[in-house]
Backbone bond lengths (Angstrom), bond angles and torsions (degrees), N, CA, C in turn:
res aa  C-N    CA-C-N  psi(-1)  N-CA   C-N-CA  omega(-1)  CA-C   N-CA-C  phi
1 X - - - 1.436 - - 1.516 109.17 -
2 X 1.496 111.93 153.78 1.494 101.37 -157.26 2.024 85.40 -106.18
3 X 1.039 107.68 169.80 1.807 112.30 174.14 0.966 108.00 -45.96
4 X 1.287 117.62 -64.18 1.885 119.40 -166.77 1.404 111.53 -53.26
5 X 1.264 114.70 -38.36 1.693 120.90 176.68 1.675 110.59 -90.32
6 X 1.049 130.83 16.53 1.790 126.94 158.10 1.288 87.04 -114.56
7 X 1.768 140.37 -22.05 1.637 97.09 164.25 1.097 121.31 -96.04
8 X 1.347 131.64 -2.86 1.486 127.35 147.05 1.295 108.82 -46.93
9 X 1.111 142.80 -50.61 1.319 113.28 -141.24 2.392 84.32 -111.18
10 X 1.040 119.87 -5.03 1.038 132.78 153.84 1.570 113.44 -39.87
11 X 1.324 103.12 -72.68 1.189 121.64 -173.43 1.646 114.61 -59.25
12 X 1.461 93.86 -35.32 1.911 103.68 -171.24 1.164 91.45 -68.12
13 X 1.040 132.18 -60.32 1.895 143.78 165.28 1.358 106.02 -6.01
14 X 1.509 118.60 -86.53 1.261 138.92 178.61 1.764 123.05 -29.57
15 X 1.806 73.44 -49.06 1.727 82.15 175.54 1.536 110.22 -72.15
16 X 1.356 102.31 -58.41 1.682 86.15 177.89 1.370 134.91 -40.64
17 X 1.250 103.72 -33.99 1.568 112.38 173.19 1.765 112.92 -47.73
18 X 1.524 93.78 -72.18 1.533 104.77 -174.36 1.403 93.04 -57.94
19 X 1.308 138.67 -30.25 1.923 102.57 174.00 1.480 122.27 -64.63
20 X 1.056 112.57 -33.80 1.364 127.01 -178.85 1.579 123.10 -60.48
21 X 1.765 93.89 -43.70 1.372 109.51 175.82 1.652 108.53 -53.74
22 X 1.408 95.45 -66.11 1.880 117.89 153.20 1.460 98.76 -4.48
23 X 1.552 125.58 -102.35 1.129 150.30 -108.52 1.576 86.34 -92.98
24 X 1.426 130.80 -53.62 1.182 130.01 174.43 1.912 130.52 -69.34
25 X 1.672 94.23 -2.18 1.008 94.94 -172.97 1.412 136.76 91.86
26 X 1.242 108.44 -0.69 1.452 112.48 -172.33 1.312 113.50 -85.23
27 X 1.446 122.53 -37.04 1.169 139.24 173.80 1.995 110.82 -82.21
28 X 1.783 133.43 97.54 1.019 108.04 179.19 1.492 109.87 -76.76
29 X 1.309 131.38 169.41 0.998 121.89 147.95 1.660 121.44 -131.37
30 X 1.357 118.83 125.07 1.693 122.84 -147.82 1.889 96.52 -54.92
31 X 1.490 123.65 -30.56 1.075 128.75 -164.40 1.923 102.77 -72.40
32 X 1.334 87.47 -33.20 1.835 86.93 -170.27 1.684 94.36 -65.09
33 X 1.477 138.05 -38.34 1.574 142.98 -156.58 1.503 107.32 -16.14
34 X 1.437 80.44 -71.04 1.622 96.24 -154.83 2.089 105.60 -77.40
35 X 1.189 95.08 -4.32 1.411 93.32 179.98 1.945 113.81 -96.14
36 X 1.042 98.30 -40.29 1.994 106.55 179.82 1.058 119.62 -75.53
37 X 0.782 122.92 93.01 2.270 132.74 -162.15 1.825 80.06 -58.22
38 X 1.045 121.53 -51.32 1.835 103.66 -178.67 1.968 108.69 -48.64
39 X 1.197 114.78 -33.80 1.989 107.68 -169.42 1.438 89.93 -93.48
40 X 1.133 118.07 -8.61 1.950 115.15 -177.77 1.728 103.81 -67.53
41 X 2.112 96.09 -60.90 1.275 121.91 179.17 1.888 121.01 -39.88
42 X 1.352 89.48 -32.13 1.382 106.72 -165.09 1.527 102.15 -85.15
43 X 1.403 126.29 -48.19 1.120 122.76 -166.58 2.042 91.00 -86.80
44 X 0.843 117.64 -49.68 1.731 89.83 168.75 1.219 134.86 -42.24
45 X 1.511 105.06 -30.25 1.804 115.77 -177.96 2.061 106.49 -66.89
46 X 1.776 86.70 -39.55 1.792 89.01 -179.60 1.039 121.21 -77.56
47 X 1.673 114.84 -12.67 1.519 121.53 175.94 1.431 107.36 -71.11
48 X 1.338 114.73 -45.77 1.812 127.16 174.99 1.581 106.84 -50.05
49 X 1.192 106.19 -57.01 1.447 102.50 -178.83 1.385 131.73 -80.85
50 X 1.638 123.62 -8.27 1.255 108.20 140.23 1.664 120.50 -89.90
51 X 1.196 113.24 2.65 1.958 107.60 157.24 1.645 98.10 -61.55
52 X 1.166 123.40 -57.69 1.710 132.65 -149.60 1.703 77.74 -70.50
53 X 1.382 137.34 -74.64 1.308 122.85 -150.78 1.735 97.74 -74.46
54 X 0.832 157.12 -3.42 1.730 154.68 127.26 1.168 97.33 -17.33
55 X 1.455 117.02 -82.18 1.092 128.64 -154.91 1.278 102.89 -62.27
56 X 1.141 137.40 -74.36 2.102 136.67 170.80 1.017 74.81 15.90
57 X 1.979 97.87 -83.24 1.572 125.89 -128.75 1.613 102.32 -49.59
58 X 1.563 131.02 -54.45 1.263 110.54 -179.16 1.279 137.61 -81.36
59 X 1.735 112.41 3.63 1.374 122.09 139.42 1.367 119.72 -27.71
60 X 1.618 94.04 -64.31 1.509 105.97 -145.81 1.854 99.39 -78.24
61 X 1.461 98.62 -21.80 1.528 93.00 178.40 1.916 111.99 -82.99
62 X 0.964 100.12 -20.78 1.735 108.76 168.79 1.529 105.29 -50.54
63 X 1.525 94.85 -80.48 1.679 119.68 167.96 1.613 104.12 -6.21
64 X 1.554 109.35 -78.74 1.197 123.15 -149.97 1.999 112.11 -74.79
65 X 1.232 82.82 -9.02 1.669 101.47 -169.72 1.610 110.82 -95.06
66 X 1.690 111.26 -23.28 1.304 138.85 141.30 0.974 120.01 -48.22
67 X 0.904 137.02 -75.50 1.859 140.80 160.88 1.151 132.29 -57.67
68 X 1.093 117.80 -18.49 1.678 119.71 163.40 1.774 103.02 -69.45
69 X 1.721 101.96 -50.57 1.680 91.98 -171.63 1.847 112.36 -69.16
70 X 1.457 106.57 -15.48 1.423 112.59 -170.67 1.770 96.22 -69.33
71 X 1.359 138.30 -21.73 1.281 123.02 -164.95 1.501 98.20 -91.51
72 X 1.551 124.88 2.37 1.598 111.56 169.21 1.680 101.30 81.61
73 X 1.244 133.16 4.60 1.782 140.88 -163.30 1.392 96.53 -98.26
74 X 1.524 123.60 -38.42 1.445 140.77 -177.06 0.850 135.53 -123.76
75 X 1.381 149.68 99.74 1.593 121.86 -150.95 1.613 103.35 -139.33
76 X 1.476 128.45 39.49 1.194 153.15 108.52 1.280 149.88 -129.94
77 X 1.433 127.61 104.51 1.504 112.95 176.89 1.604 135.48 -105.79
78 X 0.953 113.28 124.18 1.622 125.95 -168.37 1.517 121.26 -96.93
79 X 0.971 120.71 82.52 1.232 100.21 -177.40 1.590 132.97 -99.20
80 X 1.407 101.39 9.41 1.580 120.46 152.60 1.378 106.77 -67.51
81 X 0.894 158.44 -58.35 1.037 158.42 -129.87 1.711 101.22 -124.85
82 X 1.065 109.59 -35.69 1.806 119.66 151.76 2.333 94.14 104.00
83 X 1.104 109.21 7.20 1.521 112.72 174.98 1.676 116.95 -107.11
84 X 1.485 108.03 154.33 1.290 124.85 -167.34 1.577 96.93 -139.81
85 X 1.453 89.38 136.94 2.082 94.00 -172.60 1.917 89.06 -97.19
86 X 1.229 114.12 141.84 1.255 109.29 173.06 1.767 99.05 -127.76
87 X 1.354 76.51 153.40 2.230 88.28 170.96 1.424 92.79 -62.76
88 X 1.574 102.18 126.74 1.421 104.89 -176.81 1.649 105.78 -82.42
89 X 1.504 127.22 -29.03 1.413 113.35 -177.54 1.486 107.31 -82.10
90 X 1.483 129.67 -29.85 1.153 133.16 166.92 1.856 101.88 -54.54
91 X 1.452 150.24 -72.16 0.790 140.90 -167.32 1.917 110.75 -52.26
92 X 1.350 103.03 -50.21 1.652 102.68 165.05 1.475 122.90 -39.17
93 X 1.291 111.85 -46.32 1.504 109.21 170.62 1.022 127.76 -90.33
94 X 1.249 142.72 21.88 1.463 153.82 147.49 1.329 117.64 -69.05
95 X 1.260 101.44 151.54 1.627 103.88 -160.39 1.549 83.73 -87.35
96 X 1.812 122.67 -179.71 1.342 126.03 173.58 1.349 111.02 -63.18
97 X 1.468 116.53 -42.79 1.741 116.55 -145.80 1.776 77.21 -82.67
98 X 1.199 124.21 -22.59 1.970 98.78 179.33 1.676 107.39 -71.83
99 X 1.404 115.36 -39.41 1.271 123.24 -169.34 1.699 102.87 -55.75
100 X 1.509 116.82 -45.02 0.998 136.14 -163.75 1.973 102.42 -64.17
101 X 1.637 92.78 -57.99 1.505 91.91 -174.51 1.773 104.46 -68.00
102 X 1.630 130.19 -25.20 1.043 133.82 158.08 1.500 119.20 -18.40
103 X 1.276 100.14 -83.66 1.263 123.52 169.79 1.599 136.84 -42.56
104 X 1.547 96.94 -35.17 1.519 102.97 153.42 1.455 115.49 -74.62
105 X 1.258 108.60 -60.14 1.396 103.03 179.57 1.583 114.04 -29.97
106 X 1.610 123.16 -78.59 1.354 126.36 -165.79 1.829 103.62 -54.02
107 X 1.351 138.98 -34.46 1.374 147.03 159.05 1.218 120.05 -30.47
108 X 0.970 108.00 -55.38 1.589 131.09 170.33 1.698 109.71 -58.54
109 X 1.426 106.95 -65.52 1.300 114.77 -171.31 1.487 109.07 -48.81
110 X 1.680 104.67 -44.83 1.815 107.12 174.45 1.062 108.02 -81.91
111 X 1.065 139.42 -0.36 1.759 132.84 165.46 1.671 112.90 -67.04
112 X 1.544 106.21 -53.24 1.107 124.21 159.68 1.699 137.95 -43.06
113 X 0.884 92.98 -34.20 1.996 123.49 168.33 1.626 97.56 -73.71
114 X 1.615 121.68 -83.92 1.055 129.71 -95.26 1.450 82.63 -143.40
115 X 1.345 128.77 -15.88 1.643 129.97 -160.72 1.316 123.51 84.25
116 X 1.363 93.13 -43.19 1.772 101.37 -163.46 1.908 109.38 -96.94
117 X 1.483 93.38 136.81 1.634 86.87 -146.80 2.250 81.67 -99.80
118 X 1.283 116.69 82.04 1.379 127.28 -178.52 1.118 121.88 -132.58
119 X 1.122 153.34 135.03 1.586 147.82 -170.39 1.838 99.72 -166.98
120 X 1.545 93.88 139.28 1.971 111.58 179.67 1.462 86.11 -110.44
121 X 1.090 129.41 133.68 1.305 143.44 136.72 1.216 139.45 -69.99
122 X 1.429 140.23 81.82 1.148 132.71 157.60 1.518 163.51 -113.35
123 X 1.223 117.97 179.51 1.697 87.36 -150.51 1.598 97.35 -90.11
124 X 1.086 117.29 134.13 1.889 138.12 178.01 1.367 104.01 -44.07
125 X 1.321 128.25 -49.97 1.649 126.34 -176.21 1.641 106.64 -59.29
126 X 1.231 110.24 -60.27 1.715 123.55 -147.61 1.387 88.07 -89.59
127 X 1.329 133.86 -55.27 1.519 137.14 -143.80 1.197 116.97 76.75
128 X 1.619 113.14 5.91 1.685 105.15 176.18 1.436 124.91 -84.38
129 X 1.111 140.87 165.52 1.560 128.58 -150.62 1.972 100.72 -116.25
130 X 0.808 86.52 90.28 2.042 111.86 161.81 1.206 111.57 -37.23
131 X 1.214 134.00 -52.66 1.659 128.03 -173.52 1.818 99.68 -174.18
132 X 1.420 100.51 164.97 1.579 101.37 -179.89 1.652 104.07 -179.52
133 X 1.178 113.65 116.93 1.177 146.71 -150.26 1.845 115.48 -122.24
134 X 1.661 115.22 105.27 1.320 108.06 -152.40 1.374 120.67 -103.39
135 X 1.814 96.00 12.50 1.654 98.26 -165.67 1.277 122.51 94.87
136 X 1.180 105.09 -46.89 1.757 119.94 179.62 1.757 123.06 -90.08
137 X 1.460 91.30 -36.60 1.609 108.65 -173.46 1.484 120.24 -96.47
138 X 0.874 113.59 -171.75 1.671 115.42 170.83 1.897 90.47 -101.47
139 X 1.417 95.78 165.45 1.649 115.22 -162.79 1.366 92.24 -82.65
140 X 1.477 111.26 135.37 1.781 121.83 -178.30 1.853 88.03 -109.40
141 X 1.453 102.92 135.71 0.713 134.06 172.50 1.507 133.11 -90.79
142 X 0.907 144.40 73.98 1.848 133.67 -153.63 1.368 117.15 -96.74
């Protein structure tokens, strides 16, 4: 076979491939989207299913925001405003590494809300501020 004719038939090769790839899907291509009611179908199905896992998620952050106040340790959480009132003698007697995992926990919970993963802690009796944690820093402790 001479050059010019192994890249002809090289090329025919190639192409066949990418139709196939095409046709089965393996290959997307962003231009086909809006045209193949099958890549339309598909991206509606993934749109549904991150609505459905949204939704879990603010179950589960309800849930968890439920049970934190049910142990009597916290007995407001805000996460507009990004603060949590804690039992101030209950927070005094906690060792650090609870305060610590505390503090992630409720961080998280307003990250989840609100984006921003920040929370001030303070204690419900006094109004003085217990710890406060900015996302960026390590957790200050007061």
């Amino acid at each position: 076979m001479t050059a010019n004719l192994r890249r002809i038939v090289l090329v025919g090769v190639l192409f066949a491939a990418l139709a196939a790839a095409v046709a089965t899907n393996l290959l997307v291509l962003p231009w086909l989207d809006s045209r193949d009611p099958r890549m339309a179908a598909r991206r509606i199905a993934a749109e549904q299913a991150q609505r459905d896992r949204d939704a879990t998620r603010r179950e589960e952050v309800v849930a968890a925001k439920a049970a934190i106040l049910k142990t009597g340790a916290f007995t407001r959480i805000d996460c507009e405003t990004h603060e949590a009132q804690a039992d101030g003698p209950a927070w005094v007697m906690s060792t650090l590494e609870t305060k610590r995992r505390a503090v992630d926990v409720l961080s998280g919970i307003c990250q989840a809300e609100t984006g921003y993963r920040r929370i001030t802690i303070i204690d419900d009796r006094s109004g003085r501020k217990l710890a406060e944690y900015s996302g960026y820093s390590a957790t200050e402790f007061y």
